[in-house]
C-alpha positions, 0 to 999 in steps of 0.5 A: 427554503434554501439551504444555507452555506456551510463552512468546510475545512479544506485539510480535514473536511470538517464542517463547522456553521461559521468561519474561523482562522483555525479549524478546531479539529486539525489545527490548520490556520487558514484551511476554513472555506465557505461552500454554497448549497449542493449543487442541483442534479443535473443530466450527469447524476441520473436518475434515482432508481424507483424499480424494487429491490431483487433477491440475490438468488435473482441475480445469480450468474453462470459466472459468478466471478465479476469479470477481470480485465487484466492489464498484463503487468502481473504485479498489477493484476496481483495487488488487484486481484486477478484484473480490473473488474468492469465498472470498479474503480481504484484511487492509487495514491503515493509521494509525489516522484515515486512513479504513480503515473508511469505504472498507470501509463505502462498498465494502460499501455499493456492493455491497449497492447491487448486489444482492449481501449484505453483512455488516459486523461492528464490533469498535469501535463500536457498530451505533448509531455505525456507523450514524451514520457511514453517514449522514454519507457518504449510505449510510443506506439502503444495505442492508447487514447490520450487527453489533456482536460480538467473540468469533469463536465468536459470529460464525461461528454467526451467520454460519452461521445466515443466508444465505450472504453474498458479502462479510464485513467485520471490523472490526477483527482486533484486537478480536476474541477466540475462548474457546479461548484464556485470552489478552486480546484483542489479544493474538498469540495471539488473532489469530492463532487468530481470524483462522485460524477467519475464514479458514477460514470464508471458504475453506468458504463461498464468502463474501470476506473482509475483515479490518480491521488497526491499524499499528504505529508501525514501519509494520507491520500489528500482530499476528504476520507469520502473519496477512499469511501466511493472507490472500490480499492485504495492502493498506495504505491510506496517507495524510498527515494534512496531505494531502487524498488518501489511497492504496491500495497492495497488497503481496501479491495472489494474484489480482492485480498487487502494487504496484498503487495506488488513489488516493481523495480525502477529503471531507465525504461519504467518500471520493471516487476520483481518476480521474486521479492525476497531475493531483492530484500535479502540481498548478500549475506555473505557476512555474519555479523552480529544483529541480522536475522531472517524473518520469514513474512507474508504479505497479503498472500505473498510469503516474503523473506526480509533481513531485520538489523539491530545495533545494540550499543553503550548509552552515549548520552543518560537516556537511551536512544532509540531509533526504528526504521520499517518497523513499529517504534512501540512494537520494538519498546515492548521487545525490549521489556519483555525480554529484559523481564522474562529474560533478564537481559538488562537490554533496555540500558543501552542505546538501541536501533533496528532497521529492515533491509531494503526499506520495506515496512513490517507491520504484522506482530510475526516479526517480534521473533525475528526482531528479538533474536537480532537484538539478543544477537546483536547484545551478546555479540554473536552472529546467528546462523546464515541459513536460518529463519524466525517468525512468531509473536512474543506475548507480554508473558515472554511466551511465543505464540504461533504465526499464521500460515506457517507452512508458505512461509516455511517453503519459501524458505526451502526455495531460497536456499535455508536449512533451519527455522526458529519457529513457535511451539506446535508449528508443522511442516509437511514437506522436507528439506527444513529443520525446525527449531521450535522456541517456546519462550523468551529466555529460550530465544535468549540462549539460542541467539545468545550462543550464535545458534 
């Protein structure tokens, strides 16, 4: 017996058994769209292995680390883990215009550069206008392979005619269709099925895969949450379109750290890697106006020092306004009762707005230290010390509790030039040059900020 048709919601991904002007899950008017039965396995699916499964002692290597290949760009290589791994693939995903098709290019460039094929296939443009981007960024003569296609099926044969390549780029995922399916191209259903055959290649043939995504405007990679499920990694290339410096994130990573980020600066000729984020993200701080402190912060495994403002300022309506940039907006509304409670502040009177330099966004509890001496600082009036560092979670209780991985934080600290960190009680440093001041609670925090250090 045939399988029926099915009803999918091409926002969300729900399924549901009839048609409906709305989905009951997102809410989308008009987002409902019928879709036949899967389609039959055909010369591209394989066939299903029947072999018995083997040991892990069976497996073993004289290398067990998954071979890399790295593409040269080493903000890259970094966020991946040391290189691309054989047979991987990663969706990079990002706001349209941040710059996702010229890292990719310039990575694939670099490798091709190397000695190794590079195979970048463009759903958007054209080869002609592909090859005008190259040139603008000094890649024209970088001997990457270049196509211009859509069907999947049209791909993969190509793909498959040639000599095996070590790195296939699509760009994007959204635009790419498989015959198999009567849905339009964008569509769940198509990119689903096209990224599964991609992945699939990828797998059998030993080439890395790079696929190409489009974000929501919920700040989602656009397609069905399966795709993010086939792929090995899921990177975010993020950046402010006031901002000149664009960030690489990983989310998921099978063979790396997660959280890690890559920092890259744009220019007239691509994107040019930062060596040394915490110089960008601090800036001059030649000033010492009230409201700045230093938080002392780690990315993945990259320890980065970022500027944290606040503004402190009489209500100008009967609610307080609050106003949060890089940072959680229920994170900064817990400061604030902790230390009008455990400190007896009176802050939350007044209306309050807190921003990270540079655009950067905070998302682990260690900043609550560095956050709150710039509210208390910003308060009182007084300016904190130039040279000097916080990190350290503010508990409900008003007690502040110990950061992990002090000692990297510290050092970078001592290479860029600062001579005192505000830190939790019990935090040690084995190498020199670096005074600690050690805060046990809020209502100390309160006098340190509060006097200007």
């Amino acid at each position: 017996m045939a399988k029926s048709s099915t009803f999918v919601c091409q926002s969300c991904g729900a399924v549901t058994a009839k048609w409906s002007g709305k989905c009951e899950a997102c809410g989308g008017w008009n987002t409902i769209v019928e879709e036949g039965p899967p389609p039959p396995l055909g010369t591209n699916a394989g066939k299903r292995g029947k072999g018995r499964p083997f040991r892990l002692e069976d497996l073993k290597t004289q290398d067990e680390a998954p071979p890399r290949r790295v593409t040269g760009i080493g903000e890259f290589d970094r966020v991946t883990g040391g290189g691309l791994v054989a047979g991987s693939a990663l969706l990079v995903g990002g706001d349209p215009g941040v710059g996702k098709s010229t890292l990719i290019l310039q990575a694939l460039a670099e490798y091709a550069k190397a000695g190794g094929r590079a195979v970048y296939i463009s759903g958007e443009e054209a080869m002609a206008q592909v090859r005008l981007r190259a040139a603008r960024m000094g890649l024209s003569e970088a001997p990457v392979a270049l196509g211009a296609a859509t069907c999947v099926e049209a791909i993969l044969s190509t793909l498959e005619a040639g000599p095996p390549p070590g790195i296939v780029a699509i760009d994007s995922i959204q635009t790419i269709w498989t015959g198999a399916l009567d849905a339009a191209p964008g569509t769940i259903a198509q990119v689903r099925t096209a990224s599964f055959d991609l992945v699939r290649y990828a797998k059998a043939s030993g080439a890395a895969l790079l696929l190409i995504g489009h974000v929501t405007k919920e700040g989602q990679i656009a397609g069905p949450k399966q795709v993010e499920h086939l792929v090995d990694a899921v990177l975010y290339f993020e950046g402010e379109r006031g901002h000149h410096f664009r960030v690489l994130r990983a989310v998921k990573n099978r063979f790396g750290p997660t959280d890690e980020i890559g920092v890259f600066e744009m220019t007239g000729q691509g994107l040019a890697e930062v060596a040394n984020p915490s110089e960008l993200f601090l800036g001059d701080r030649s000033g010492r106006a009230p409201g700045a402190a230093v938080f002392a912060g780690l990315e993945g495994t990259r320890p980065l020092l970022v500027e944290i403002q606040a503004l402190v300022a009489p209500p100008g309506y009967g609610t307080p306004r609050r106003a949060v940039v890089g940072w959680d907006s229920g994170r900064l509304a817990m400061i604030l009762a902790v230390l009008d409670a455990r400190a007896g502040l009176g802050i939350t009177a007044h209306d309050v707005y807190l921003n990270v330099a540079g655009g950067l966004k905070i998302g682990e509890p260690a900043a609550d230290l560095a956050a709150a001496a710039a509210l208390v600082s910003s308060f009182s009036g007084r300016a904190l010390p130039p040279d000097c560092v916080f990190f350290g979670e503010i508990s409900l209780s008003g007690d502040v509790r110990p950061a992990p991985q002090a000692e990297l934080r510290l050092k970078e600290a001592v290479k860029l030039g600062f001579k005192t960190a505000v830190v939790p009680l019990g935090t040690r440093m084995t190498s020199p040059g670096l005074a600690l001041r050690e805060i046990a609670d809020v209502a100390a925090l309160a006098d340190f900020a509060g006097d200007g250090g």
